[in-house]
C-alpha positions in Angstrom: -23.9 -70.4 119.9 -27.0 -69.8 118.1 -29.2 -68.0 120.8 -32.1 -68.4 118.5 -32.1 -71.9 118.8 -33.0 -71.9 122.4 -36.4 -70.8 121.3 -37.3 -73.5 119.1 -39.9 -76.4 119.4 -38.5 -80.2 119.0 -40.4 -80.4 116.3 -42.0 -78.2 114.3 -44.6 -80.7 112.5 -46.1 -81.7 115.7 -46.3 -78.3 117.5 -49.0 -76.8 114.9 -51.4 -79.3 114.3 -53.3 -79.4 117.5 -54.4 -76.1 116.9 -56.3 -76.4 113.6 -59.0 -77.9 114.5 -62.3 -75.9 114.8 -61.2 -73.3 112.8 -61.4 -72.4 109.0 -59.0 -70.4 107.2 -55.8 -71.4 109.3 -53.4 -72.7 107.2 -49.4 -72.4 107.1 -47.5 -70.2 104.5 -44.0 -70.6 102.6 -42.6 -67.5 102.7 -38.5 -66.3 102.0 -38.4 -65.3 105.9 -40.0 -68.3 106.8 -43.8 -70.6 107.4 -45.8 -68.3 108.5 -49.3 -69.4 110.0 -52.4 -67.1 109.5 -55.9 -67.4 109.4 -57.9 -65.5 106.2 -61.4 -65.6 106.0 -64.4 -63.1 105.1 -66.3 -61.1 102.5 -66.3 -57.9 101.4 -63.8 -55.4 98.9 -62.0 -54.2 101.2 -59.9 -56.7 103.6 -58.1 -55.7 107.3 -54.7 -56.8 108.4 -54.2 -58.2 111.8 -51.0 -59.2 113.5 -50.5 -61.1 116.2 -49.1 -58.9 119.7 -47.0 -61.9 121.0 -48.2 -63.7 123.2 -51.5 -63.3 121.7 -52.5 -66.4 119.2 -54.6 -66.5 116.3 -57.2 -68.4 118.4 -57.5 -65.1 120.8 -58.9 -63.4 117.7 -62.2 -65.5 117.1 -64.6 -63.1 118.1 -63.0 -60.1 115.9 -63.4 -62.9 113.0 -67.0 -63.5 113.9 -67.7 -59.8 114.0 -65.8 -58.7 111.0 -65.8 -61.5 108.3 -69.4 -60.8 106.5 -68.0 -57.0 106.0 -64.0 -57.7 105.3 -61.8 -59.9 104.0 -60.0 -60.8 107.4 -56.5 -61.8 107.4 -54.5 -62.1 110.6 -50.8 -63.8 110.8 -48.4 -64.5 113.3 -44.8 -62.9 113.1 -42.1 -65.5 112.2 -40.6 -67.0 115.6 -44.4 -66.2 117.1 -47.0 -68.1 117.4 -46.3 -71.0 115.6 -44.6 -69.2 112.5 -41.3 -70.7 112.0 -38.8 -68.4 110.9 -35.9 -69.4 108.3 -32.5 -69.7 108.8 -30.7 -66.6 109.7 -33.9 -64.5 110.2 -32.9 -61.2 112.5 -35.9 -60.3 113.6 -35.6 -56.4 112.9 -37.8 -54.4 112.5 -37.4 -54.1 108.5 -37.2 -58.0 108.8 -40.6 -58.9 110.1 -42.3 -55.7 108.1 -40.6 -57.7 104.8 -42.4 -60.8 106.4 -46.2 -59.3 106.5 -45.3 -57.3 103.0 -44.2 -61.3 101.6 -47.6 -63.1 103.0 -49.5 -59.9 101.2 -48.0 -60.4 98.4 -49.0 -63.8 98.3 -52.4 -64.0 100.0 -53.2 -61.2 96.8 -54.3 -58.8 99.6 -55.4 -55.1 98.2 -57.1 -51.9 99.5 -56.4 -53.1 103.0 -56.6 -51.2 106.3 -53.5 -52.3 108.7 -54.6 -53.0 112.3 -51.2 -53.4 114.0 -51.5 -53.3 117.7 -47.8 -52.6 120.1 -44.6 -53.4 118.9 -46.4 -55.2 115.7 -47.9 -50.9 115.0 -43.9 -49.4 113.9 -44.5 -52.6 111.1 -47.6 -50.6 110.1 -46.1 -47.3 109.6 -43.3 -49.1 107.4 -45.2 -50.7 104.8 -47.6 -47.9 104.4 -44.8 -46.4 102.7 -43.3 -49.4 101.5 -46.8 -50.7 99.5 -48.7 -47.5 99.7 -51.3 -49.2 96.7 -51.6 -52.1 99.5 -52.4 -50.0 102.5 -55.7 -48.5 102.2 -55.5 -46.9 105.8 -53.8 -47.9 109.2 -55.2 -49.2 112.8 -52.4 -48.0 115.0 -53.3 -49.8 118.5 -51.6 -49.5 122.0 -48.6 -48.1 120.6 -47.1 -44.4 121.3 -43.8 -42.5 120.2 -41.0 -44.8 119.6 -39.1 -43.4 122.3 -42.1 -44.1 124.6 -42.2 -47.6 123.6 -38.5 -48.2 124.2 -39.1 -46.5 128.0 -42.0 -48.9 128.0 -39.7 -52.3 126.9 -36.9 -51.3 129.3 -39.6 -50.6 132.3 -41.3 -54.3 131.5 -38.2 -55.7 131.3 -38.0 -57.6 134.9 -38.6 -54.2 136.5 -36.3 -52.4 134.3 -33.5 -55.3 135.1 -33.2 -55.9 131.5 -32.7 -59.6 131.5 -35.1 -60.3 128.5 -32.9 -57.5 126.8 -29.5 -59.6 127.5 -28.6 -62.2 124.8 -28.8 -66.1 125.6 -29.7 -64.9 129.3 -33.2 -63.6 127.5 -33.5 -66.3 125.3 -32.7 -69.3 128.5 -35.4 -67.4 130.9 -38.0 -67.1 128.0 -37.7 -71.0 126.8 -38.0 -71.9 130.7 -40.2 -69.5 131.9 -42.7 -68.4 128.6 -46.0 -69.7 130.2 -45.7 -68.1 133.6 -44.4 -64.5 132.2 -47.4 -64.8 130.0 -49.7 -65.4 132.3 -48.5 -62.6 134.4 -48.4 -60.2 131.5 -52.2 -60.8 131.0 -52.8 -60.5 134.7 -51.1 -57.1 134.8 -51.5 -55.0 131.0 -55.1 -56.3 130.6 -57.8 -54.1 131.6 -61.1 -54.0 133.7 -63.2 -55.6 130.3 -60.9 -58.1 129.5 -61.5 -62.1 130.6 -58.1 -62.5 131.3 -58.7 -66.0 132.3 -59.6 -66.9 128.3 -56.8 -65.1 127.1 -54.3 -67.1 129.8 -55.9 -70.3 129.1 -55.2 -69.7 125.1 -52.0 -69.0 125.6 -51.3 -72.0 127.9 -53.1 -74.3 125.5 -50.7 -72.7 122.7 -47.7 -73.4 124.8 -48.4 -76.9 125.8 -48.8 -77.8 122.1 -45.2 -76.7 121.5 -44.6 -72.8 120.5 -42.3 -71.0 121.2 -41.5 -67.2 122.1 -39.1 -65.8 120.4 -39.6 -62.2 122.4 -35.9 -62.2 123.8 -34.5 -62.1 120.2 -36.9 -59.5 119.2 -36.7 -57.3 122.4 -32.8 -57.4 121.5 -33.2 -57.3 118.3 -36.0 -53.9 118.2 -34.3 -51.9 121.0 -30.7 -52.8 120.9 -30.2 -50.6 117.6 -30.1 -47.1 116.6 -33.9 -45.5 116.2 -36.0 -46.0 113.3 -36.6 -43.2 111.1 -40.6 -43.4 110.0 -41.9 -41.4 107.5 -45.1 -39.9 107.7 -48.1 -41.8 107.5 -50.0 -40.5 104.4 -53.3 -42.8 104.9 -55.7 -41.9 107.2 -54.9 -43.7 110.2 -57.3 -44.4 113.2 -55.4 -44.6 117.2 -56.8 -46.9 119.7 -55.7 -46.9 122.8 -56.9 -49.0 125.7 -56.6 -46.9 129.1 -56.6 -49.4 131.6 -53.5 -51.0 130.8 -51.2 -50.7 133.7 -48.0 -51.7 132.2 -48.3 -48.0 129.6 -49.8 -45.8 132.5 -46.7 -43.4 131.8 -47.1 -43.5 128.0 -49.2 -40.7 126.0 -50.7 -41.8 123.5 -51.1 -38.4 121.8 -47.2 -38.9 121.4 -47.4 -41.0 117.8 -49.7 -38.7 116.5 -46.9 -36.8 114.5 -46.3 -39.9 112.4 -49.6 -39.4 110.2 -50.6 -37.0 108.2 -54.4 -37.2 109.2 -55.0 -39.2 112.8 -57.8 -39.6 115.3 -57.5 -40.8 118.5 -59.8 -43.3 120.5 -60.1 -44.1 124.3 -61.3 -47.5 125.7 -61.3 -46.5 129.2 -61.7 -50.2 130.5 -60.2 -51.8 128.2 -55.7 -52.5 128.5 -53.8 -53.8 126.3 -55.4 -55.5 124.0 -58.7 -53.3 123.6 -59.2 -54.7 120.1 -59.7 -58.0 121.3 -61.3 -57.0 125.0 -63.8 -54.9 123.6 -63.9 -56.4 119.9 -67.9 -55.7 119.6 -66.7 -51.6 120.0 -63.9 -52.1 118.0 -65.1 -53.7 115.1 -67.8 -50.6 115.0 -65.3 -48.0 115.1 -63.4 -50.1 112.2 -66.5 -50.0 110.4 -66.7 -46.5 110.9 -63.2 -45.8 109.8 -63.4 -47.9 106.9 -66.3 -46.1 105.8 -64.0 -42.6 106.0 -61.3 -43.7 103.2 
């Protein structure tokens, strides 16, 4: 059985196109891991990276486009299997998989002198292809993302109570495929903070859902934490940590635990903000980008 084919749409064709409208810069990219869908807009020399923290859409990032396009080139993709990206036959979903996905769509979206503003899961991507394209990476975001062996504690914890059932093959993939728009829900009910409209980010995400994505998280869960631990080399950009304090679902996380992955680091605190904090607060976000940018 191919357990990734639980997670697929019907149809492809029809599941994007409700979404485009209203927006500029969405479009749908052929790439050798698959179509990725992204949305790249803005001004400015120097362009930032965003991608997607499943099951956060494109759409939940209009406000961060708004706030940063007359200063940045803004570019911000959803993984293949997220979103509606659609990945291509025999895609794995590794880690060195989807970072070969964003390093293919910068490649071909001509993207240079970037900052990397990788938030959970999406962050470990971040600290690959700053040594992968280090003439790409101009400095990296890391957001809502400690130690790797913090974030494994954190995916086993999540994981139906630490049951594991997202973890277990064809089990994970049946419950997500049945099941995607209430565990989402609940997710944004739970890891978003005090500053967050959680309502807008559900209703997003339901709106998403109805037009026909899917979630491929049980084959990345399985596919992230089921193997040996990644070895990351040290971050030699400057690098920027946000971390969003009011987000329940890392309350036994420490942030200060990626720090020895960069070379040069600061860490930031949105004390109301969760999970999410760059798209909570964007308004604060976006000024400490700013400000960051303005370091490199």
């Amino acid at each position: 059985m191919n357990i990734y084919s639980l997670e697929r749409p019907l149809a492809w064709s029809r599941a994007y196109r409700p979404l485009f409208s209203g927006r500029s810069g969405i479009r749908l990219l052929n790439t050798p891991s698959g179509v990725v869908r992204l949305r790249h807009e803005g001004e400015g020399s120097h362009s930032v990276v965003f991608v997607c923290d499943t099951p956060v859409f494109i759409e939940h990032y209009d406000r961060l486009f708004e706030l940063l396009s007359p200063q940045f080139k803004v570019l911000c993709l959803e993984l293949p299997g997220m979103g509606f990206s659609k990945p291509a036959p025999g895609f794995d979903y590794s880690l060195c998989s989807q970072a070969q996905a964003v390093r293919e769509v910068l490649e071909a979206e001509d993207v240079k002198d970037c900052i990397l503003a990788f938030s959970c899961v999406a962050a470990y991507l971040a600290l690959m292809l700053a040594s992968l394209v280090p003439k790409t990476v101009r400095g990296v975001v890391s957001v809502q993302a400690p130690s790797w062996g913090q974030e494994c504690t954190w995916a086993r914890r999540i994981d139906f109570r630490g049951r594991g059932l997202v973890a277990t093959p064809v089990l994970g993939q049946l419950i997500l495929r049945v099941g995607k728009q209430t565990i989402a829900e609940r997710w944004f009910r739970s890891a978003l903070g005090e500053s967050a409209e959680k309502q807008q980010f559900i209703d997003t995400a339901t709106q998403a859902f109805a037009a026909g994505s899917p979630w491929a998280l049980a084959s990345m869960v399985q596919a992230y934490f089921s193997s040996d631990a990644p070895m990351f080399p040290t971050v030699q950009q400057k690098a920027l940590l946000i971390w969003g304090s009011g987000d329940r679902s890392h309350r036994r996380s420490q942030p200060e635990s990626a720090l020895p992955y960069f070379r040069e680091a600061q860490l930031i605190r949105f004390q109301n903000a969760g999970h999410c904090p760059e798209l909570e607060e964007p308004q604060r976000f976006a000024e400490a980008l700013s400000a960051f940018s303005a370091e490199l």
